[in-house]
C-alpha positions in Angstrom: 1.9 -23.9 -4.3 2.5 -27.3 -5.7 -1.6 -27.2 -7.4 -0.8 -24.2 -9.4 1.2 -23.5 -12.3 2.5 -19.6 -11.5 3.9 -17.9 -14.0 5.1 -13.8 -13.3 2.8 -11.7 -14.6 2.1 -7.8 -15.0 -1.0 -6.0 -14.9 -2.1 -2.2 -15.0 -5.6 -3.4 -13.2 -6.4 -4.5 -9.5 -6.5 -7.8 -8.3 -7.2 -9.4 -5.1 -4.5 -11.7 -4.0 -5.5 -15.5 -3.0 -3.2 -15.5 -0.5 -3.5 -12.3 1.8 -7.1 -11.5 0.1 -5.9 -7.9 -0.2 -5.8 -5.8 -3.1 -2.7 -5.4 -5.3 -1.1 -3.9 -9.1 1.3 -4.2 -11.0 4.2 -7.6 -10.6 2.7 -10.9 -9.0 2.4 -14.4 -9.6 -0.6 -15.9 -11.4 -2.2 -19.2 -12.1 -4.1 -18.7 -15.5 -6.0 -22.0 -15.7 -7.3 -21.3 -12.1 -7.4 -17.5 -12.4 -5.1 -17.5 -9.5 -3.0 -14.6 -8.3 -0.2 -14.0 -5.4 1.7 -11.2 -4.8 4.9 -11.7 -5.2 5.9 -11.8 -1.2 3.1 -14.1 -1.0 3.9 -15.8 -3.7 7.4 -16.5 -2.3 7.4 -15.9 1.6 9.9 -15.9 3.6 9.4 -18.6 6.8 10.6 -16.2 9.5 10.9 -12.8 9.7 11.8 -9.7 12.1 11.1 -6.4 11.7 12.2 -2.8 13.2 9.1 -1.6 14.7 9.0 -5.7 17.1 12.2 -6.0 17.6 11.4 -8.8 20.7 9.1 -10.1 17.9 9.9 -13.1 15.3 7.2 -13.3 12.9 6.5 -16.8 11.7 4.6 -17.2 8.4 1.0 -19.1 8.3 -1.2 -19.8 5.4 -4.1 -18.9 7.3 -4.8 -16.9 11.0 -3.8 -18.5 13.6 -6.5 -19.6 16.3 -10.4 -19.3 16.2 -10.5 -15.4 17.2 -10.6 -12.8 14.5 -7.0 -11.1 14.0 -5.9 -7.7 12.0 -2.5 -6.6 11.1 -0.7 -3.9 13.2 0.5 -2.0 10.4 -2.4 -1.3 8.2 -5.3 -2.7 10.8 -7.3 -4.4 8.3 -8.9 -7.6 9.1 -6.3 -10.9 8.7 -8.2 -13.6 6.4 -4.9 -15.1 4.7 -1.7 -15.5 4.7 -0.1 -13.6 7.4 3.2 -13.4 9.5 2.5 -14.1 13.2 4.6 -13.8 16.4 3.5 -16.2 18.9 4.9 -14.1 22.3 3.2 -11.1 21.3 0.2 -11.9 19.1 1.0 -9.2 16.5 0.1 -10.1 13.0 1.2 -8.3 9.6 0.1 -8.8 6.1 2.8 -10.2 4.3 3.1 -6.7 2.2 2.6 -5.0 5.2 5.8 -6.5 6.4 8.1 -6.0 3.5 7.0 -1.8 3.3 10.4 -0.3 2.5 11.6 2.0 5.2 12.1 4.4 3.6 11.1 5.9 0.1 13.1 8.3 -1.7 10.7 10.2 -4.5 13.5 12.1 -6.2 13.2 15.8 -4.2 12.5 14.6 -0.7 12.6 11.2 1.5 9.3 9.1 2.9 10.2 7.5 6.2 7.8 5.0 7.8 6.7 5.6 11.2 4.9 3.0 13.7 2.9 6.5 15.4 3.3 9.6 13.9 1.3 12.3 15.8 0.6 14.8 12.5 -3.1 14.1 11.1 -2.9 12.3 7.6 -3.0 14.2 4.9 -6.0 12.3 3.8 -8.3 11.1 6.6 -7.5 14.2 8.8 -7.2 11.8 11.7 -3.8 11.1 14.0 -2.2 7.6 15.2 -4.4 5.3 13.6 -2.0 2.6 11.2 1.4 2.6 10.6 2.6 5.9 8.3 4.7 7.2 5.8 5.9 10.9 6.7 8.7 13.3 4.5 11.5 14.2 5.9 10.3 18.0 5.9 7.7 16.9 8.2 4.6 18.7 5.7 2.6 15.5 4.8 1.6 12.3 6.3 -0.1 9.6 4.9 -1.7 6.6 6.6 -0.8 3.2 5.4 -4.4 2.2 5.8 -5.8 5.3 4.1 -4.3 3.7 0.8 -5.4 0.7 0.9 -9.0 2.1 2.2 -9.2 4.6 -0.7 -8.0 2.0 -3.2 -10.7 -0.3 -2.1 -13.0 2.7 -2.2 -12.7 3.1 -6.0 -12.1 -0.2 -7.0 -15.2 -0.6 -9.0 -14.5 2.6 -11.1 -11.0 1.2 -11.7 -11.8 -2.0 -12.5 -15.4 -1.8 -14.2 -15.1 2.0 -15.3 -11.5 1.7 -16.5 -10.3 -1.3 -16.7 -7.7 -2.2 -19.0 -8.2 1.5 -20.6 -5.8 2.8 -17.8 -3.3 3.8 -20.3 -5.5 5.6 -22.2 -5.7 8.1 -19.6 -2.1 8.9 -20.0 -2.5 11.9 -21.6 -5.3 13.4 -19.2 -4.1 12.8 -16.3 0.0 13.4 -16.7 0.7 13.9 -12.9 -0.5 14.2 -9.1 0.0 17.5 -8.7 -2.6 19.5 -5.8 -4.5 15.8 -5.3 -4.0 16.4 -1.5 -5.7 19.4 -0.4 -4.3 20.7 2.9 -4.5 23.7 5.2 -1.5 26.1 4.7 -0.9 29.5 6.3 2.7 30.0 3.6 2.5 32.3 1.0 0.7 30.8 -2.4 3.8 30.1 -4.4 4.7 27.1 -0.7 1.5 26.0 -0.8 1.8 25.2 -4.8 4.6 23.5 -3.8 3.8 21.5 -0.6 0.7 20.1 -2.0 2.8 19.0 -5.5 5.0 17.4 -3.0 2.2 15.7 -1.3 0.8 14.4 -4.7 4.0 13.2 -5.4 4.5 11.1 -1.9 1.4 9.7 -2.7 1.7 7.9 -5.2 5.1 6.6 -4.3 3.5 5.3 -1.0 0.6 4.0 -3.4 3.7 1.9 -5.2 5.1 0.9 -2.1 1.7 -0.6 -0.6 -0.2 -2.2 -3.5 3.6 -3.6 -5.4 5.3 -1.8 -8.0 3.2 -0.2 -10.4 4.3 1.8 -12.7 4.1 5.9 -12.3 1.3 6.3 -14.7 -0.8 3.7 -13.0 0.0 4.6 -9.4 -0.9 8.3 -11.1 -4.5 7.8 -12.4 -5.2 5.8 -8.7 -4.1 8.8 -7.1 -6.3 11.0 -9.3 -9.3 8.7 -8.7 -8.4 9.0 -4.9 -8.0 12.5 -4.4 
């Protein structure tokens, strides 16, 4: 990015990156005379890639879409508009975040695995299939990829223009996740305490996962706002 002067940067707000055009928080790279931001795989992309879920594919990296049809990304299905990671053989597309999710995500009590399919509804959106999802290892909750980046989108206005840079001022309201994600249970009360703690808990480690790295307090008050 040889017309931009990136510096790393840190910031408890959302931004949109110039790159992808989808929402991130926390570490990125940023251009302060253009008010310019990348995340940080954009930022610094690998030029070929290959991933679990393809593994006939080999993802090349483009600044922008490839051809004149409209494209979305396999893991998260959102619309394409940026930079992207493209397999010629196959057409599939992922966002560059979407391509570098972590496997697997380890919250401290239980593990996160990410699935291609997972047949379990989402714990948020109710629904089965749909993007690529992160499920525990106890099998209780599932959450959609998409469903973060949806919901994030969904209150970015109250985080950004409600909250703003007052995010850490809501440390002391809003001290954990625990019962955001409200889901059936037929267990005794003292499970479903537990399961749905559990379930706050996943999401907001997927929430770090997909939008970059931010800290546990942010990713915290974004679940809150979400729930």
């Amino acid at each position: 990015h040889p017309q931009h002067t990136l510096t790393f940067d840190y910031t408890e707000t959302p931004f949109k990156c110039d790159g992808c055009k989808e929402v991130g928080i926390g570490s990125h790279y940023r251009c302060s005379f253009c008010d310019f931001d990348l995340h940080t795989h954009c930022a610094i992309p690998s030029l070929s890639i290959h991933h679990p879920f393809y593994t006939k594919c080999s993802f090349q990296f483009f600044s922008r879409p490839p051809g004149n049809t409209p494209r979305y990304c396999n893991a998260c299905e959102k619309d394409v508009t940026g930079f992207v990671y493209h397999c010629k053989s196959c057409g599939f597309d992922l966002h560059p975040c979407c391509a570098k999710l972590p496997m697997v995500l380890d919250d401290g009590e239980t593990n996160l695995y990410l699935y291609r399919k997972v047949r379990a509804p989402c714990h948020k959106c109710g629904r089965k299939g749909r993007s690529w999802s992160y499920r525990s290892s106890c099998k209780k909750y599932n959450l959609h990829v998409a469903c973060v980046r949806e919901m994030l989108v969904e209150n970015w206005h109250e985080l950004y223009f409600g909250y703003g840079k007052g995010i850490k001022k809501l440390e002391n309201r809003i001290p954990s996740l625990k019962n955001t994600l409200q889901t059936p249970h037929k267990r005794r009360k003292g499970k479903v305490k537990k399961c749905c703690e559990m379930a706050g808990l996943a999401l907001q480690f997927v929430i770090s996962a997909v939008l970059g790295d931010p800290t546990s307090l942010i990713a915290g008050v974004i679940g809150t706002l979400m729930s």
